[in-house]
LUMLUM-508303 format. One record per residue: y, x negated, z of N, C-alpha, C in turn. Coordinates in steps of 0.05 Angstrom, whole numbers, plus 5000, padded with zeros to 4 digits. Layout:
<nodes>
YXZYXZYXZ;...
</nodes>
This chain:
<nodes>
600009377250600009617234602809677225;603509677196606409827188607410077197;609910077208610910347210610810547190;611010867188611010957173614110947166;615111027138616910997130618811287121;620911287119621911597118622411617085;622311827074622811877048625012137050;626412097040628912367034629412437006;629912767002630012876980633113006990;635712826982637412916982639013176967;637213266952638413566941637513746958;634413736974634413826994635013937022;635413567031636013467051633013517065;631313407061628613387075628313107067;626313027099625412797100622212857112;620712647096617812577101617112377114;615612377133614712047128611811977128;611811767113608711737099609111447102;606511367096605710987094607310887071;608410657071609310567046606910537031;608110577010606210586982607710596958;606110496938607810416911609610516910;608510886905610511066885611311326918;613111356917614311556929613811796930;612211996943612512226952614612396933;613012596928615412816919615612946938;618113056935619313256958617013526957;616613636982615613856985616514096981;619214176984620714386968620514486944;622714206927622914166902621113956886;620513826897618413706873619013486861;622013376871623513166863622912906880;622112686860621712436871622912366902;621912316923623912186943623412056946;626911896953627411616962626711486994;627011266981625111067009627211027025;627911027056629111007070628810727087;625910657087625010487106624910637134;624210527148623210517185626110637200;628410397192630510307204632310507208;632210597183635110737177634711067186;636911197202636411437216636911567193;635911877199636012107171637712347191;639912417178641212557189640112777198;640812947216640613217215640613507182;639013597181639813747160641513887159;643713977176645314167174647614007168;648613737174649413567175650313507144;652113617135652513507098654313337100;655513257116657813017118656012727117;653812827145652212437142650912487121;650412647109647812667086649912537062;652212617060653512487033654012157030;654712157066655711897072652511737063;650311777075648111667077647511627042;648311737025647711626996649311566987;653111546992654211306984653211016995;653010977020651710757035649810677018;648110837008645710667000646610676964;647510886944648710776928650310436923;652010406950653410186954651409976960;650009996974647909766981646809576955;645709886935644109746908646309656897;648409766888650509646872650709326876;650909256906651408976923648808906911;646508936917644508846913644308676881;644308866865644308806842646508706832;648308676839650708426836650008136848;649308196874647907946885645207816854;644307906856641607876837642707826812;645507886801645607806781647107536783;648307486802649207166805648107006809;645807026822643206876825641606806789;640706986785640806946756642506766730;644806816738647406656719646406396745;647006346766646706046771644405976762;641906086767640105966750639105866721;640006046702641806046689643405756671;645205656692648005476702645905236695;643605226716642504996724640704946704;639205116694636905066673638804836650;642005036649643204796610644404636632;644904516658645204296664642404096665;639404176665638204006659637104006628;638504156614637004176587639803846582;641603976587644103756575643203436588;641603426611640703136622638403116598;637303226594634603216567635502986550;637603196536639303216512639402836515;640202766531642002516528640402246530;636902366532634802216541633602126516;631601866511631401826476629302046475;629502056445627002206432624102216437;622802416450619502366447618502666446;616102656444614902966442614303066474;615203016494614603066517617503176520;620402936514622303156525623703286499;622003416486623203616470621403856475;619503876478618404056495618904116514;619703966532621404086554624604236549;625504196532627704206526627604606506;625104536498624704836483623104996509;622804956524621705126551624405156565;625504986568628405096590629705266571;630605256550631405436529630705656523;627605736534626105986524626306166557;626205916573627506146601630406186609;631906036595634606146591635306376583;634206486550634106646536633106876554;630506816568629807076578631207166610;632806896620634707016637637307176632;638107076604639207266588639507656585;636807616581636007816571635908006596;635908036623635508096637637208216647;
</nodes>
C-alpha cells in the first residue's frame, strides 16, 4: 500500500496529506494549488519561517538540478542520434537508409524543440 504523501501551501504554511494522485490538492485556507512533498521529506513546523524558506529554496534548487540534468541527457541524445545519422550518410544509397536517415532527423528536430 503507498504512503500517503504531504502537500504544502507555502503562502500558508499548511500541509495536507492525501494519496498521491495526478493533480494536487488545493490548499484549504487559500485555495492555492499545493505542492507535492513526497513521504520523505519533513514539513516544518508552522511557526517556523526560517525552515519554511529554506524548505523552498531546497526544492526550488532541486528542480533547477533536475532540469539541467534532463537537459544534458537530451543534448547527448541528441549528440548520438547525428553520430548515427553521419554513419548513414557514408553508407551507399537505398530507400531503407534514407529513411532511416529522415527518422533520426525528425527526432533530432523534436529533441530540439524541447
Amino acid at each position: 500500500m503507498p504512503s500517503n504523501h504531504n502537500y504544502v501551501c507555502f503562502a500558508c504554511r499548511i500541509s495536507v496529506r492525501r494519496e498521491k494522485t495526478a493533480e494536487s490538492p488545493l490548499c484549504p485556507r487559500c485555495g492555492q494549488q499545493s505542492r507535492d512533498l513526497g513521504y520523505k521529506i519533513p514539513v516544518p513546523a508552522k511557526d517556523n519561517e526560517r525552515a519554511w524558506t529554506d524548505l523552498r529554496i531546497e526544492l526550488r534548487e532541486s528542480a533547477r538540478a533536475t532540469a539541467g540534468s534532463e537537459n544534458q541527457a537530451r543534448v547527448a541524445h541528441a549528440h548520438e542520434l547525428e553520430r548515427q545519422v553521419a554513419r548513414l550518410e557514408h553508407l551507399p544509397d537505398n530507400p531503407a537508409r534514407a529513411r532511416a536517415i529522415r527518422d533520426l532527423r525528425k527526432r533530432i528536430s523534436d529533441l530540439h524543440r524541447h
